[in-house]
Wavefront OBJ file of the C-alpha trace (Angstrom):
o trace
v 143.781 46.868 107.058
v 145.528 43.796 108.142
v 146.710 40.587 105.931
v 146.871 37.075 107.462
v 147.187 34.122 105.803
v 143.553 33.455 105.464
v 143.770 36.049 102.855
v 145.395 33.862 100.480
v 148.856 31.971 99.619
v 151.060 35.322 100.184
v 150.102 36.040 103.690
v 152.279 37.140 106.167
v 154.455 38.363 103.293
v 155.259 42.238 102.646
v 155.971 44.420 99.536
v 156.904 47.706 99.526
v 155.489 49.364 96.366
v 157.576 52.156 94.926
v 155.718 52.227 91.270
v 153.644 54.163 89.379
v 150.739 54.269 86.939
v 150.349 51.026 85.861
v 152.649 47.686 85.088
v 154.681 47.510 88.834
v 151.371 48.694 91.118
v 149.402 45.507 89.001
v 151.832 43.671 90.089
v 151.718 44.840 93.350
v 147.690 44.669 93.445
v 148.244 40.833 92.568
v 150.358 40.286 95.532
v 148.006 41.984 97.798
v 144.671 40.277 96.345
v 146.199 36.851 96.858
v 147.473 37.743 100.918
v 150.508 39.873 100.857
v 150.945 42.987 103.485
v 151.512 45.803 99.898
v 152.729 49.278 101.068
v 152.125 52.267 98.723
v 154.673 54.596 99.232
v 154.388 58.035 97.096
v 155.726 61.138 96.685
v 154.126 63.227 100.031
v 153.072 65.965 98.220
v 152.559 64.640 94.369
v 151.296 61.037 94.859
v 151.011 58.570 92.036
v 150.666 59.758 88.332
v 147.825 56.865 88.579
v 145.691 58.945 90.901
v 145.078 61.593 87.870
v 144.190 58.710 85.740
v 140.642 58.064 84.201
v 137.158 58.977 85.094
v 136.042 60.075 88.786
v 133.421 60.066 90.804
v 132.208 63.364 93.368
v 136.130 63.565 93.095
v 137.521 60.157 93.862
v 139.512 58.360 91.002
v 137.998 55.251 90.295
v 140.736 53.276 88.346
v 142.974 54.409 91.568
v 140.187 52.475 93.942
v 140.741 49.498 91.879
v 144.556 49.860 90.795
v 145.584 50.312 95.035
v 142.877 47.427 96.288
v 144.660 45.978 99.123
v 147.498 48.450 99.963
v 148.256 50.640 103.018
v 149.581 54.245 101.702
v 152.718 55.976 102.923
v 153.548 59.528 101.917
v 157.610 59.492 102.054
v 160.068 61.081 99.814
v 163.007 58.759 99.200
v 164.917 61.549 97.513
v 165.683 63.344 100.611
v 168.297 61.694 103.219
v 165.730 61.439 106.040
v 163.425 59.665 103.719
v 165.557 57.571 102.435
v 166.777 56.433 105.825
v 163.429 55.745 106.493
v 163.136 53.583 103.878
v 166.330 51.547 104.608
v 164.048 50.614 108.261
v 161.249 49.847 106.145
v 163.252 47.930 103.597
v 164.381 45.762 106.590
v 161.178 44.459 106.992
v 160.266 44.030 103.327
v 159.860 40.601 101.505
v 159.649 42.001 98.127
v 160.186 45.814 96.565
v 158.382 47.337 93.499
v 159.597 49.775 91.348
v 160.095 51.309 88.235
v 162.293 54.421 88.625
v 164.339 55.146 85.869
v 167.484 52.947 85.537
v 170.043 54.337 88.555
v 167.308 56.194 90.510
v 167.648 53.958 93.949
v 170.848 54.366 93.413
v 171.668 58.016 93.494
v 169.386 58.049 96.374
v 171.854 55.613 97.983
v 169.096 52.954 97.763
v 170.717 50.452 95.146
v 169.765 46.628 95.701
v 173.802 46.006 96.882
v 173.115 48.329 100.046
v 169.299 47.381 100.467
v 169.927 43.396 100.864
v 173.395 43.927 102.967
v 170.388 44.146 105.976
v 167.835 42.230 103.974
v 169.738 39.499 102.192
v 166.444 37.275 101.204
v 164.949 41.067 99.614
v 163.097 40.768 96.233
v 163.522 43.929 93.867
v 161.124 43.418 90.916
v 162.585 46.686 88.753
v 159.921 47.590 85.944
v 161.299 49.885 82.877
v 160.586 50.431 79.563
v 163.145 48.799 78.234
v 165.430 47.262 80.868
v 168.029 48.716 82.968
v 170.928 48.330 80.363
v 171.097 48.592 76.634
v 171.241 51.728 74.321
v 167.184 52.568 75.366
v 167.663 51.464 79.045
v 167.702 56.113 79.898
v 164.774 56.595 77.413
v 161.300 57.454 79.202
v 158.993 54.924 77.734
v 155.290 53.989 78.171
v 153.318 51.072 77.428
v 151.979 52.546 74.124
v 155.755 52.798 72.948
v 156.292 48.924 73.476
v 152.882 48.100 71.742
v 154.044 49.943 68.740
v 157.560 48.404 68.964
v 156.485 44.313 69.874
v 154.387 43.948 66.419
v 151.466 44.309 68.272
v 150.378 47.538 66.502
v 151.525 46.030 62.896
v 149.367 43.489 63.201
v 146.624 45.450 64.518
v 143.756 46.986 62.775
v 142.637 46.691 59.016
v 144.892 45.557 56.076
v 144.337 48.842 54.129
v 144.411 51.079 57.234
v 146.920 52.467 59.957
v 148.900 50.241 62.494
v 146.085 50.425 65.787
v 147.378 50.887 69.480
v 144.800 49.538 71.760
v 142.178 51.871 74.401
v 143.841 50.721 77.320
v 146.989 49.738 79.079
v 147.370 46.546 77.732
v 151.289 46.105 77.339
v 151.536 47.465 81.109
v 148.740 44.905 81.948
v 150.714 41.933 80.412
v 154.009 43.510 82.200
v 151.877 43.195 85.600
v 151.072 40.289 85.443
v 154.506 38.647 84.483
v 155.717 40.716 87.228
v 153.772 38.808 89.706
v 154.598 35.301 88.148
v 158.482 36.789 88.399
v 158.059 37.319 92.456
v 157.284 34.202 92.691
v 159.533 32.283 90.869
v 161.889 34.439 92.725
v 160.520 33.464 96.526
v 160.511 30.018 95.649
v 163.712 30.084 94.916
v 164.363 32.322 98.314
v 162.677 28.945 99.937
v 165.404 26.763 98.476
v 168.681 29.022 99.006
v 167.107 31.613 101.388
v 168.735 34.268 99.082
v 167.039 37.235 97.397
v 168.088 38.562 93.578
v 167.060 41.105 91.541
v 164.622 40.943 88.654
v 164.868 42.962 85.757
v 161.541 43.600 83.886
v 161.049 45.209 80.472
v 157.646 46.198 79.336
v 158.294 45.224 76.248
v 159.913 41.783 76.322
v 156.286 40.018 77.620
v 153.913 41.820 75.048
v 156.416 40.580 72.649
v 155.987 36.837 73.467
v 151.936 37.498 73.716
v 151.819 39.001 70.076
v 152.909 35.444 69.029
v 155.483 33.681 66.277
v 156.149 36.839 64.971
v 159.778 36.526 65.338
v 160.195 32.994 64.428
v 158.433 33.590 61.193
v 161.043 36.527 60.563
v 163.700 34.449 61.570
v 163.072 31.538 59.781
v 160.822 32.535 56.402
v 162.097 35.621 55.939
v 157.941 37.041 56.210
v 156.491 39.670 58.252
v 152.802 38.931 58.910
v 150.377 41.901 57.455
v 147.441 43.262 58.993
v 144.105 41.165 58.528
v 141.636 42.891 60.476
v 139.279 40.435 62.839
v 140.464 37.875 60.671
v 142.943 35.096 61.083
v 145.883 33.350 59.089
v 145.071 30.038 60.765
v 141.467 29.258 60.985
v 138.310 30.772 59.374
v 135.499 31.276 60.109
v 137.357 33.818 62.362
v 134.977 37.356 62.765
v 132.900 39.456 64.268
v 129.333 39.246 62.577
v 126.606 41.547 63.427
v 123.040 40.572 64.291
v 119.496 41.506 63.426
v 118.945 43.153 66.146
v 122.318 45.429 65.675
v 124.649 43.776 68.351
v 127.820 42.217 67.625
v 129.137 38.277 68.019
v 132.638 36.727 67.721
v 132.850 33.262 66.104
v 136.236 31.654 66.354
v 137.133 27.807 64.514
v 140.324 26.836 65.711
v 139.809 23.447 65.852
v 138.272 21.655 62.717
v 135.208 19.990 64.089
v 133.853 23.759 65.699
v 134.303 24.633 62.294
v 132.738 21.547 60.756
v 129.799 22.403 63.359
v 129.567 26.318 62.234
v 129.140 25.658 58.421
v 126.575 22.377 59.086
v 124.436 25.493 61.615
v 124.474 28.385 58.992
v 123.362 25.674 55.872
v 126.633 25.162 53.705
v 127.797 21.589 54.972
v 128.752 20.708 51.366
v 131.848 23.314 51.995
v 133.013 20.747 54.544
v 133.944 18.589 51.987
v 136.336 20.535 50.013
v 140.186 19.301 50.289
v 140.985 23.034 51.446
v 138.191 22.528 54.661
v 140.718 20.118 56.294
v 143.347 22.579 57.614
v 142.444 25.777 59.473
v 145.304 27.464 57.480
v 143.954 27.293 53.685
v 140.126 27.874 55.333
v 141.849 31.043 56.158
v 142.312 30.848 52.115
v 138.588 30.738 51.532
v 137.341 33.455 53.538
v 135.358 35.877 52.015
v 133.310 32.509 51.101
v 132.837 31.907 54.282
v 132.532 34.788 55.810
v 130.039 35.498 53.604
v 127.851 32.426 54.499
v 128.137 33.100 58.157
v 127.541 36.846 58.202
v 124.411 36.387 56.027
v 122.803 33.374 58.621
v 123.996 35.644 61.478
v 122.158 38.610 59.862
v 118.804 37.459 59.508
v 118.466 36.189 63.236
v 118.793 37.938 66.927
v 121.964 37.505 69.368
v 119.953 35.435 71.708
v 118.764 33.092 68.898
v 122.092 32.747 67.470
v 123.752 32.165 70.673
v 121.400 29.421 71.766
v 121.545 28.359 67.594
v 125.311 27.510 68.572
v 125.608 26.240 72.007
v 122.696 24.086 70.671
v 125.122 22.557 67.868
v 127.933 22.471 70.065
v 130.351 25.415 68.315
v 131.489 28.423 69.657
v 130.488 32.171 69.965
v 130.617 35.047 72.266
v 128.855 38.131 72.203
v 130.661 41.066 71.884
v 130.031 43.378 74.988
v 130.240 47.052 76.283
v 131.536 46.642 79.945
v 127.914 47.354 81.548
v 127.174 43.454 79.968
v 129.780 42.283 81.295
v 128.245 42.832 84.939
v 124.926 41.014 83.902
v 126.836 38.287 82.218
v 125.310 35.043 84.103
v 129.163 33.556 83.813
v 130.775 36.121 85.050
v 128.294 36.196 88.197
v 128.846 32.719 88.219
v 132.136 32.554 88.837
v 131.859 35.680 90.576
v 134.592 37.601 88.079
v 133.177 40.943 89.297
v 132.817 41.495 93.130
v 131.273 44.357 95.155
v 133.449 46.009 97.687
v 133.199 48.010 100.778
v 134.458 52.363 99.965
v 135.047 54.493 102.757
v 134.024 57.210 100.575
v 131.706 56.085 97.802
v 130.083 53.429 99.493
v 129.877 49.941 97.342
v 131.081 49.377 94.224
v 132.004 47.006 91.748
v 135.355 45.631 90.043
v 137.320 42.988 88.671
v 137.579 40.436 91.331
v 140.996 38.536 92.557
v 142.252 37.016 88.876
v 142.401 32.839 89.694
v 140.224 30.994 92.080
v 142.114 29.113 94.520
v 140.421 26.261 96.235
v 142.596 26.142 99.571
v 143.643 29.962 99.885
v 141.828 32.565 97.875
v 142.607 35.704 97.875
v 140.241 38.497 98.528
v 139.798 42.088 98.325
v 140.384 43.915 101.389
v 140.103 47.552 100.869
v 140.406 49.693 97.985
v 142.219 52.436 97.023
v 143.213 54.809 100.101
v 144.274 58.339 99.718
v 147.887 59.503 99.903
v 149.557 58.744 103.408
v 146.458 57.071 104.653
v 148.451 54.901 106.987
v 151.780 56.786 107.288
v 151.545 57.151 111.285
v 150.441 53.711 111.798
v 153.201 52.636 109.416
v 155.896 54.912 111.316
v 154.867 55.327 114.608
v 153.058 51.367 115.159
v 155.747 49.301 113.155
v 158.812 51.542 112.729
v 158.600 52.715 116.225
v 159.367 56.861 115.416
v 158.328 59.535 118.183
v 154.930 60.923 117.161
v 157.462 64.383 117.557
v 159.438 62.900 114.718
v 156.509 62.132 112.749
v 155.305 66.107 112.956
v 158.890 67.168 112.135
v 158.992 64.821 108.804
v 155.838 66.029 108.221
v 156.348 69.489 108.241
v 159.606 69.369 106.121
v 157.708 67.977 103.550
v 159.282 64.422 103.750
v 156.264 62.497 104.753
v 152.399 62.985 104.109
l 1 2 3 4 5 6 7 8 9 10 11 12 13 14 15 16 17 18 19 20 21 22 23 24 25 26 27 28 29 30 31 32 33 34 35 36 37 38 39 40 41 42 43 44 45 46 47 48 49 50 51 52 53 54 55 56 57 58 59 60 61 62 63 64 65 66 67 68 69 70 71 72 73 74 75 76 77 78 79 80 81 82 83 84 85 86 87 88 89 90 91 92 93 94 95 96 97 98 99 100 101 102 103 104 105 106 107 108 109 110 111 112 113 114 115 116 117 118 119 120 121 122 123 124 125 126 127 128 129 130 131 132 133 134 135 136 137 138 139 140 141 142 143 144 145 146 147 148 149 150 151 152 153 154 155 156 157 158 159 160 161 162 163 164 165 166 167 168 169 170 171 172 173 174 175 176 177 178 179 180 181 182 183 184 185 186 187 188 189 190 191 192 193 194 195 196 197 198 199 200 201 202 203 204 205 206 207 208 209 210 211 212 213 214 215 216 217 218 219 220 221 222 223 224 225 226 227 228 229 230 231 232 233 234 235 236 237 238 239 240 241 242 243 244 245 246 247 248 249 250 251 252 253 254 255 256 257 258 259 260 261 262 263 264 265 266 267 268 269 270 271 272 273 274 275 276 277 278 279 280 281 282 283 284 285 286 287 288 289 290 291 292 293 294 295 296 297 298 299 300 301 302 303 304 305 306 307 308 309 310 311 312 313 314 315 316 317 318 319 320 321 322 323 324 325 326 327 328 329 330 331 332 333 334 335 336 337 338 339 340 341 342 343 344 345 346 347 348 349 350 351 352 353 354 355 356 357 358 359 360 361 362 363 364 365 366 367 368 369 370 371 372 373 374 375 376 377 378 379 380 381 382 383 384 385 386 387 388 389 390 391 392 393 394 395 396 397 398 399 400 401 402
């Protein structure tokens, strides 16, 4: 698997990616989908956490196809001198490095970003952690499930007379990811102006904090923390999910007055539009149950596909609430083509999440997906680092390489 700039706006560039399960390889997978040369390198004889992860199919990990899209795999142990030399060659060559050892790791292993970019001054290191890599939590082992509980996101999940809610799936590791890859490249443009490389120190918990919202202002400055409301909202109503006749689910949201203006005209209660407490999405909020009640009851006597025409009809706004199997029918989302087939060497096609942002003069693409530990380690070591095949078998069989 090769990477040219046709591939996208990273092209040419290379990442070594030292991280596991989720937050630093996203970030990684983002850099490959949009052009970047991403090397997986893993424990030889271990691998990535991520590879146990989730459902499989005649014993290949799905998530891992998707997670490792568009990275090479090398089997190397950095905590053994030879393997760590290794990596100083490889680090050489590197653009950008991924990982999210604990605080001090790289550097016991004599790895630390003041020895790594003494060869490699323009080197990246994007260093994902729990909660940073000082403070009084920076040595705690942490997860993405800790930093949803501890951002407010939990708090304000779920409904007002039951237990805080931590979402199905990684979604504080997701957000992490992705700020991770916005972070690289703030960082190489700034490598394009100076020609120097830096460190970036990434918290899991500092970006899920800024997506759960004003939060923290409202403490700050009102002295409030906001309760639990359910599917309901402080600043606009109608804001639910309303079931159908026919048993399936929609999502009506009203943010902006005239969608809501539009809603209550649809479901027969325009007189409501009237009131002095209609004008501002905040005191709607006031007068839910009211209308709630008007829109559940119009929603309830009528089909999904009748509503949703009913509303794109009258120009207001709904979605359907879907399983993930809609989602690949969804005439959008073939549209736009938000879920892609790819080429597996071992399963044949299949389908996932295609390259996030559509780029009109260098899209990414996906490559390859997924590839099994030390797929590429000879190509990697022999081809590019220029070790003795003889070398290679004597790593090998010490256990340093896969």
């Amino acid at each position: 698997m090769s990477s040219t700039s046709a591939d996208g706006p990273l092209g040419g560039l290379r990442v070594l990616d030292l991280s596991t399960i989720l937050a630093g390889p996203l970030a990684a997978q983002i850099l490959g989908d949009f052009g970047a040369d991403v090397i997986k390198i893993e424990h030889p004889s271990r691998g990535d956490g991520m590879r146990g992860h989730g459902l499989d199919k005649d014993g290949q990990p799905l998530w891992w196809k998707m997670i490792s899209r568009n990275k090479r795999t090398l089997g190397l142990y950095l905590g053994d001198p030879e393997g760590a030399r290794i990596f100083k060659e490889l680090a050489r060559t590197a653009d950008v490095i991924v990982e999210n050892f604990r605080p001090g790791t790289l550097e016991r292993w004599g790895l630390g970003y003041d020895v790594l970019s003494t060869d490699n001054p323009g080197l990246i290191l994007l260093r994902v952690t729990g909660f940073g890599q000082s403070g009084p939590y920076a040595a705690r082992p942490a997860f993405g499930t800790l930093v949803e509980a501890m951002s407010g996101f939990a708090h304000l999940t779920g409904q007002p007379d039951g237990p805080p809610t931590l979402p199905a799936f990684g979604l504080a590791d997701s957000i992490a990811g992705v700020a991770g890859a916005a972070a690289v490249s703030m960082a190489l443009y700034q490598r394009d102006k100076d020609g120097k490389g830096q460190e970036i120190d990434l918290d899991l918990l500092s970006p899920i904090m800024t997506a759960v919202g004003p939060g923290i202002i409202y403490a700050d400055q009102l002295g409030i923390d906001q309760d639990r409301t359910g599917n309901r909202s402080l600043n606009n109503a109608p804001r639910n999910t309303y079931r159908t006749r026919d048993d399936h689910w929609l999502a009506i949201s009203t943010s902006a007055n005239p969608i809501a203006e539009r809603v209550m005209r649809l479901v027969g209660h325009p007189e409501v539009i009237d009131e002095p407490w209609f004008v501002h999405g905040r005191t709607r909020a006031q007068h839910a149950d009211l209308l709630d009640g008007y829109v559940g009851e119009w929603i309830g006597a009528r089909t999904r596909e009748e509503v949703i025409a009913a509303f794109e009809k009258a120009g207001a706004a709904v979605a359907p609430v879907y399983k993930p199997s809609e989602l690949l029918d969804d005439p959008q989302v073939k549209a736009l083509q938000l879920v892609t087939s790819v080429p597996d060497e071992d399963l044949g096609p299949i389908r996932m999440q295609n390259v996030m942002w559509r780029m009109g003069r260098t899209p990414g693409r996906i490559r390859a997906t997924g590839r099994a530990v030390g797929a590429d380690t000879d190509a990697i070591l022999v081809d590019e680092l220029h070790l003795s095949a003889e070398e290679v078998a004597r790593l090998r069989a010490h256990g340093v390489i896969a």
